[in-house]
TORTOR-473429 format. One record per residue: residue in one letter; x, y, z of N, C-alpha, C, O, CB in turn. Coordinates in steps of 0.05 Angstrom, whole numbers, plus 32768, in hexadecimal, padded with zeros to 4 digits. Glycine has a CB too. Example, Ala and Ser with C-alpha at 12.3 -4.5 7.8 and 13.67 -1.06 7.14 Angstrom:
! TORTOR-473429
   rest   n_xx   n_yy   n_zz   ca_xx   ca_yy   ca_zz   c_xx   c_yy   c_zz   o_xx   o_yy   o_zz   cb_xx   cb_yy   cb_zz
      a   8108   7F8E   809C    80F6    7FA6    809C   8108   7FBE   809C   811D   7FBE   80A9    80E2    7FA7    80B5
      s   8101   7FD3   808E    8111    7FEB    808F   8102   8001   809D   810C   8017   80A1    811A    7FF4    8072
***
This chain:
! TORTOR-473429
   rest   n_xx   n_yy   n_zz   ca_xx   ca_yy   ca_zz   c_xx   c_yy   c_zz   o_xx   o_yy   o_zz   cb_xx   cb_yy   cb_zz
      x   8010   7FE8   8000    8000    8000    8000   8011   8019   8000   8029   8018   8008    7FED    8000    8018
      x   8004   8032   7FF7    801F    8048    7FF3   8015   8055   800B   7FFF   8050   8015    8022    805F    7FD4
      x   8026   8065   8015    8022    8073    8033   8013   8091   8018   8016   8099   8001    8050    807C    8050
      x   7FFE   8098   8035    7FF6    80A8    8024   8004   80C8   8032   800D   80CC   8049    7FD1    80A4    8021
      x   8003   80DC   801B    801A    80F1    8023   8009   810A   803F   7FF2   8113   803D    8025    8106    7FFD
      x   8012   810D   804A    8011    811E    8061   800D   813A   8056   801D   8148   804A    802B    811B    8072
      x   7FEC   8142   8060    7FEF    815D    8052   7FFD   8177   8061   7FFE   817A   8079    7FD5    8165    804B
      x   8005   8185   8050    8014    819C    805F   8011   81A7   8064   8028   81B1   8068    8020    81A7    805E
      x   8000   81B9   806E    7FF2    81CF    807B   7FFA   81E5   807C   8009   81E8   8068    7FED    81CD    8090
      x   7FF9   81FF   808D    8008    8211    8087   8022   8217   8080   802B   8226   806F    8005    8219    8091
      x   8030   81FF   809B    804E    8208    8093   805A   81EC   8081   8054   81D4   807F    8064    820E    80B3
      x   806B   81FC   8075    807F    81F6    8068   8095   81E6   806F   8095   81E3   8088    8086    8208    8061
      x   80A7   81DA   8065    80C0    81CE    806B   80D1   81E2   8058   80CE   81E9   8041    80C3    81AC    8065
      x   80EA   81E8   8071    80FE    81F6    806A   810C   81E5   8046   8111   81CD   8041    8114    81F5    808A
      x   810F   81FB   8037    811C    81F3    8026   813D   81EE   802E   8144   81FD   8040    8117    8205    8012
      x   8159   81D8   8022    8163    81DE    802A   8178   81E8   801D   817D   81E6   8005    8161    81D3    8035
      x   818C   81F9   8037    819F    8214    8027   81BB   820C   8027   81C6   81FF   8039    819E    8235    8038
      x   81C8   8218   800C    81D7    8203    8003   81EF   8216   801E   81F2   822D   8024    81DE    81FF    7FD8
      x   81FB   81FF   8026    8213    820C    8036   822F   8216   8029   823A   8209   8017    821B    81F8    8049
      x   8239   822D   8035    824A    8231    802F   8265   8232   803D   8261   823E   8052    8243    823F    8028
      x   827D   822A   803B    8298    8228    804C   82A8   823E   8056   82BE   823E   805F    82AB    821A    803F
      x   828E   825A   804E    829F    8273    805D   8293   8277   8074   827D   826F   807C    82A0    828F    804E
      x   82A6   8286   8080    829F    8292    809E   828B   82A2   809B   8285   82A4   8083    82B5    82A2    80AE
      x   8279   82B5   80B0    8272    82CA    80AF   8281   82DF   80B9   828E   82DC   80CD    8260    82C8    80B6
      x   827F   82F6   80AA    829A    8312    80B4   8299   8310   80C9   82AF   830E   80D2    829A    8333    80AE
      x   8284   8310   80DC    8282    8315    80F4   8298   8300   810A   829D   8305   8121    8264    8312    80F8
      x   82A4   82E8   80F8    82A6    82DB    8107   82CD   82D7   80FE   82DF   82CB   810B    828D    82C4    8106
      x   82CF   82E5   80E5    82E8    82E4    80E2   82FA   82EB   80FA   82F0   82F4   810E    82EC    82F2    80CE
      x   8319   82E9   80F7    832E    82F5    8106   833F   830A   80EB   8343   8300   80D5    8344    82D9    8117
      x   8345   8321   80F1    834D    832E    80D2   836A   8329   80DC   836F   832B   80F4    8342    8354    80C8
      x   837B   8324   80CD    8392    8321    80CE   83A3   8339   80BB   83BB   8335   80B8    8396    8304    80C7
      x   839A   834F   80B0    8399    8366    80A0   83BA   8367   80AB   83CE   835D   80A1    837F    8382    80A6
      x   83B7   8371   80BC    83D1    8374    80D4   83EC   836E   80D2   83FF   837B   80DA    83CD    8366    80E8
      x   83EA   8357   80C7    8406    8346    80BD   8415   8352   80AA   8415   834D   8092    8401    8329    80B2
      x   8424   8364   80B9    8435    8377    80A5   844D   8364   80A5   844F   8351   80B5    843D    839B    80B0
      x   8465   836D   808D    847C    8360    808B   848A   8365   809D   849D   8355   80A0    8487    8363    8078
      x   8487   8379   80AC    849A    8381    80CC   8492   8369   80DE   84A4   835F   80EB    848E    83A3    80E1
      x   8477   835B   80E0    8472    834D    80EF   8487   832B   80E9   849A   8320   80F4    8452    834E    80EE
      x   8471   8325   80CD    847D    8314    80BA   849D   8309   80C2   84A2   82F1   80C6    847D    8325    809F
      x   84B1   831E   80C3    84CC    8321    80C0   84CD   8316   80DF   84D7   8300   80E4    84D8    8340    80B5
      x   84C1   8328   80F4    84CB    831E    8112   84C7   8304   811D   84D4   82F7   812D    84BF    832D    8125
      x   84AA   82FD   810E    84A0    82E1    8115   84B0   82C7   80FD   84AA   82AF   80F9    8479    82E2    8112
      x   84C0   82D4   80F5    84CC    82C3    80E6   84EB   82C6   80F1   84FB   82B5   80E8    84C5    82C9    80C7
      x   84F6   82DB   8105    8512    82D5    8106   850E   82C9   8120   851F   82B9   8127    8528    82ED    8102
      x   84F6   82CE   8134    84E6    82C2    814B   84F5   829D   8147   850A   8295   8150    84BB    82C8    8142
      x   84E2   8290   813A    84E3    827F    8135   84FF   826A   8126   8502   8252   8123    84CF    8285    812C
      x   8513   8288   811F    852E    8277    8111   853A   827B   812E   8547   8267   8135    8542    8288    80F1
      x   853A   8290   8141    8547    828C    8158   8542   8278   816B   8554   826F   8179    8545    829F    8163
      x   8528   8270   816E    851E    8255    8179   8528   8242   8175   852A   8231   8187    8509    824E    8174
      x   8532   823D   8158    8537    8227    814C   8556   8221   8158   855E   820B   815D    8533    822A    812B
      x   8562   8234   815B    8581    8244    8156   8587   8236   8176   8599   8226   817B    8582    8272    8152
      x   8576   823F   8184    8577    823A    81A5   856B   821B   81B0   8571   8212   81C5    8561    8254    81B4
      x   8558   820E   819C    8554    81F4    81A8   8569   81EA   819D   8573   81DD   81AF    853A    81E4    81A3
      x   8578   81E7   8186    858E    81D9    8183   85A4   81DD   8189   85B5   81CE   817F    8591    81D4    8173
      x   85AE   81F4   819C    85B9    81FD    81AF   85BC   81EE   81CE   85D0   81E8   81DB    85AE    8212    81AD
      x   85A0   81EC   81D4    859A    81D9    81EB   85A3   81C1   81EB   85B3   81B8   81FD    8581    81D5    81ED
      x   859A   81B4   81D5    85A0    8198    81D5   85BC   818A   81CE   85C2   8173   81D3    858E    818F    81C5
      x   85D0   819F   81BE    85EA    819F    81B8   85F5   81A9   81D3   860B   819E   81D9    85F2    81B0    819E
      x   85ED   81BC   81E5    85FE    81BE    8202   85EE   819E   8213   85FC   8195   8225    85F5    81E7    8218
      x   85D9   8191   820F    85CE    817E    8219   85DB   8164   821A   85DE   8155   822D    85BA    817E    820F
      x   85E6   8160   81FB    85F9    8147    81FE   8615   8148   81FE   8622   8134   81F7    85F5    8138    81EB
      x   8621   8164   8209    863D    816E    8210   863D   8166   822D   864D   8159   823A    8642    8190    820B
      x   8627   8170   8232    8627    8167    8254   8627   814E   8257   8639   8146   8266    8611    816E    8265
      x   8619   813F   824E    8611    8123    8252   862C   8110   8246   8632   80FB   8251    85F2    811D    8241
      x   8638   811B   8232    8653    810B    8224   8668   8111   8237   867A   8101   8234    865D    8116    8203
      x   866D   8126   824C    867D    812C    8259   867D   811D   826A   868D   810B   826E    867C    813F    825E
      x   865E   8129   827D    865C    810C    8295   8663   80EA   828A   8672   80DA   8296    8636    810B    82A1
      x   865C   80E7   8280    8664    80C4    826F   8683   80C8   8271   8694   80B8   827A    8658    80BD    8244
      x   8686   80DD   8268    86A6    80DE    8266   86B2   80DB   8281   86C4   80CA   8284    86B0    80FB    8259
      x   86AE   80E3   828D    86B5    80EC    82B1   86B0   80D3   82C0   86C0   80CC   82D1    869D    8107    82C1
      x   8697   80C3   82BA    8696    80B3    82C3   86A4   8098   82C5   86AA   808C   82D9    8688    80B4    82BF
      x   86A9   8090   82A7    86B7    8075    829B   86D7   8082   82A6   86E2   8070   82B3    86B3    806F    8270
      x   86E5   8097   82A3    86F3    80A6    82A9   8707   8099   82CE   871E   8094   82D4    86DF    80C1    82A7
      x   86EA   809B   82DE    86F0    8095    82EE   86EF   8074   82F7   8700   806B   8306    86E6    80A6    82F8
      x   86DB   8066   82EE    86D1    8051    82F5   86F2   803B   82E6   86FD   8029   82F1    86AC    804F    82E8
      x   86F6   8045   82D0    871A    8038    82C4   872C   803C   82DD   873A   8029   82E3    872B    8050    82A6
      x   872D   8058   82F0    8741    805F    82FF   8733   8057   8317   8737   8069   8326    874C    807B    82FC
      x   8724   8047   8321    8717    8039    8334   8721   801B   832A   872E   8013   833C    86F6    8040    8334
      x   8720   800B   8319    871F    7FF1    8312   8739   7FF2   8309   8740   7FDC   8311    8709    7FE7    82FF
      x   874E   7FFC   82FE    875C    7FFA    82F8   8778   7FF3   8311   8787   7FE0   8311    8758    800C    82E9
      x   8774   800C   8325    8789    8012    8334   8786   8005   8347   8770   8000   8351    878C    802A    8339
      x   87AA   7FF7   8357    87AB    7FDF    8360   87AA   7FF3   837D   87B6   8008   8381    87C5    7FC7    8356
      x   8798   7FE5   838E    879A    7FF2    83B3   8781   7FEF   83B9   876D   7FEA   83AB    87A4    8016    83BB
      x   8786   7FF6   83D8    876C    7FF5    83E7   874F   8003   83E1   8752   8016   83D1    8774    7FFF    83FD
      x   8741   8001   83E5    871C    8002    83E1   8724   8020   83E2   8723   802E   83CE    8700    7FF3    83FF
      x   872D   802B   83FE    8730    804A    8402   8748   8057   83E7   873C   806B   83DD    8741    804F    8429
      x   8756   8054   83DF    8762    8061    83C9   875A   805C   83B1   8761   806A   839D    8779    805E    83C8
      x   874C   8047   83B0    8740    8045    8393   872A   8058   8396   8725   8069   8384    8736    8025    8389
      x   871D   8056   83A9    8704    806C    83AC   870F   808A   83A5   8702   809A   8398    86F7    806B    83CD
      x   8729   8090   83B1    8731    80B1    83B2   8736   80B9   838F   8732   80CD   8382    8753    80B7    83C7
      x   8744   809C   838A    874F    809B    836F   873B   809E   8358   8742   80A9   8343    875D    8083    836C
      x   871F   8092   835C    870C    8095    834C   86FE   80AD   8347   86F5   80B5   8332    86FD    8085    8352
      x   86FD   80BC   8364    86F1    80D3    8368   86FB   80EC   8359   86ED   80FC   834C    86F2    80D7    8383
      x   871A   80ED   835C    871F    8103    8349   871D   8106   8328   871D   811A   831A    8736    8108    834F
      x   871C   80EE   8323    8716    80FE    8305   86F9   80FE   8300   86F2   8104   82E9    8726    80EE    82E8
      x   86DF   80F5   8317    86C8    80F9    8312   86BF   8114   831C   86AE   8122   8313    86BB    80E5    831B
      x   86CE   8117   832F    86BF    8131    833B   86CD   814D   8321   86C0   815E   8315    86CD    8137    8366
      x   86E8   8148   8321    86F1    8159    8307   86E1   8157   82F6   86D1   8169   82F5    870A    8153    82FA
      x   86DF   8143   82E4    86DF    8146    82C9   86BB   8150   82C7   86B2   815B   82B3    86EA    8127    82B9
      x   86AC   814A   82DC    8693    814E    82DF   8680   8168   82EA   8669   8170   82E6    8691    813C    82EC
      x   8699   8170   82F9    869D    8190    8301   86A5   819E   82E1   869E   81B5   82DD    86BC    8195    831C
      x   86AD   8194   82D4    86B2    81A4    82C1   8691   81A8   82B2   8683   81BC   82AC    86CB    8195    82AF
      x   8690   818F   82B1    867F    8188    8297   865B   8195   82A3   8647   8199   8295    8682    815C    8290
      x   8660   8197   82C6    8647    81A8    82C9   8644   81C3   82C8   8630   81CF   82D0    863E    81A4    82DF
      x   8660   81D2   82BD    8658    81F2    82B1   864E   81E8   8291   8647   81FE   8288    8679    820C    82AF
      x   864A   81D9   8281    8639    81D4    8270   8615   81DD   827E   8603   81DB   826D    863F    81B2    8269
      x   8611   81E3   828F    85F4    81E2    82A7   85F1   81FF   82A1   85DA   8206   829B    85F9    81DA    82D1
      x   8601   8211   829F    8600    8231    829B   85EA   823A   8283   85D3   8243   8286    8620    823C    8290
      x   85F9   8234   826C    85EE    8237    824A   85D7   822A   824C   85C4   8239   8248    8601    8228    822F
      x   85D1   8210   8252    85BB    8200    8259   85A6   820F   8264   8592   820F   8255    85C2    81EB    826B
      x   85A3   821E   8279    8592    822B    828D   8586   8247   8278   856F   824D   8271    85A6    8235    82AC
      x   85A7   8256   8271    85A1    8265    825E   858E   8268   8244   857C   8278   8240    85B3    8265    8259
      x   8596   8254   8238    858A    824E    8222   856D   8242   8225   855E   824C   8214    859B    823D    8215
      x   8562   8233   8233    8543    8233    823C   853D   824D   8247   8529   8254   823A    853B    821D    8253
      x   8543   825F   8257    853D    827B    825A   8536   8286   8249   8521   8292   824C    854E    8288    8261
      x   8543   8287   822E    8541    8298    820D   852E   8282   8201   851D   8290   81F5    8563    829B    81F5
      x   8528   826C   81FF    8520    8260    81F7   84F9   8269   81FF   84E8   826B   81EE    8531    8249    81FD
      x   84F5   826C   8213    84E4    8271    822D   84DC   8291   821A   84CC   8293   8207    84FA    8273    8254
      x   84E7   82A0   8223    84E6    82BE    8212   84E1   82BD   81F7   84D3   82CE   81EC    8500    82CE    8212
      x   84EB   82A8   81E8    84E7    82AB    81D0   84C7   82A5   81CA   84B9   82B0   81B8    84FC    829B    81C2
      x   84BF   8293   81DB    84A6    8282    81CF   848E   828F   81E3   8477   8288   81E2    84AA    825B    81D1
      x   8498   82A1   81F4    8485    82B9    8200   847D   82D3   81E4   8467   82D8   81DA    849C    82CA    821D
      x   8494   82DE   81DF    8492    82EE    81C6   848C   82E6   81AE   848D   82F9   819D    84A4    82F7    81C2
      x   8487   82D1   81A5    847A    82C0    818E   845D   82B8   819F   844A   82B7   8190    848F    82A2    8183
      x   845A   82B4   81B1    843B    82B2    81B6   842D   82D2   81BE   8415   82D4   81C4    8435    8299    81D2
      x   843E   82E5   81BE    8433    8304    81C3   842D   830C   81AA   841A   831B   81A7    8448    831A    81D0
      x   843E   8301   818E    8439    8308    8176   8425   82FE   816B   8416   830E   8160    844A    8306    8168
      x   841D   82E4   8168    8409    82DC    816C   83EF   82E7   8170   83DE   82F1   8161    840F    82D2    8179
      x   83F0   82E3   818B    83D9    82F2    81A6   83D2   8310   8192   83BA   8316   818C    83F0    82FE    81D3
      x   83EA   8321   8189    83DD    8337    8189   83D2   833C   816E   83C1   834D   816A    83EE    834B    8193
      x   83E2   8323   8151    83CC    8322    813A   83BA   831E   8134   83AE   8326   811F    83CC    831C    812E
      x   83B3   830C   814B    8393    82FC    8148   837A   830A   8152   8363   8307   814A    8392    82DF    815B
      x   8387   8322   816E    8372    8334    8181   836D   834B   8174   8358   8358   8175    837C    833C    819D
      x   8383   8350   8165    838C    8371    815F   8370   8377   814E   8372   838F   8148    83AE    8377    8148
      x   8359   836C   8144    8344    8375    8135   832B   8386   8152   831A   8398   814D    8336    8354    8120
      x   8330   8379   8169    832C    837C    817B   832D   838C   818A   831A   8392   8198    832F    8372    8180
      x   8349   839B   818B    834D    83A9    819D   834E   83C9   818C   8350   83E0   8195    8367    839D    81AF
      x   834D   83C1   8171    835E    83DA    8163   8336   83F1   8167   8320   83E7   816A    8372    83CF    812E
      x   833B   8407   8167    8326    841C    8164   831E   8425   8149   832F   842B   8138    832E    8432    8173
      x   830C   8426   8147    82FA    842D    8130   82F9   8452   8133   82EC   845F   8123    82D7    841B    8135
***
């Protein structure tokens, strides 16, 4: 049997509207703003970042190749050298505490360089912050 059709009465069914993939103005962010002064800073921003994490990690495995160094260093002049428990101990100690004392002013640049690193990615999120608001705050 056919279903019989449902009459329609006053109202209507929405026709439907073809969608479209733009925003409404209202809802844009204007990015007008993005002058080449900006362009240029957020771009040397980001080569200094670069400049300074591989900075980090090249003072990171200086330190760490040192200590290894300091260590095996000593543990040869521990196993090696013929005497008592107490002079092998004194004997081991100095070239760990040296060579490891050295290798912890590598800790300086380290501290440093996350500091700038820290600053840098504060001032790249201010540049940011202030292209995206600036439609916002600027006066008509």
């Amino acid at each position: 049997m056919a279903m019989p059709q449902r009459a329609r009465g006053p109202y209507e069914e929405p026709k439907p509207v073809r969608c479209t993939n733009e925003m409404p103005l209202f809802a844009r962010a204007q990015f007008a703003d993005m002058t080449p002064k900006v362009k240029a800073e957020i771009n040397s921003i980001m080569s200094a970042l670069f400049r300074e994490r591989f900075l980090l990690i090249l003072n990171t495995i200086v330190l760490l190749g040192v200590n290894l160094f300091g260590f095996s260093l000593s543990l040869k002049a521990y196993t090696e050298f013929n005497g008592d428990e107490m002079t092998k101990l004194i004997i081991a100690f100095t070239p760990f505490l040296f060579v490891n004392g050295v290798g912890f002013v590598a800790m300086i640049p380290i501290r440093g360089t996350k500091r700038e690193i820290y600053r840098l990615q504060q001032r790249l999120q201010f540049l940011r912050a202030q292209m995206e608001y600036t439609h916002l705050t600027r006066q008509s």
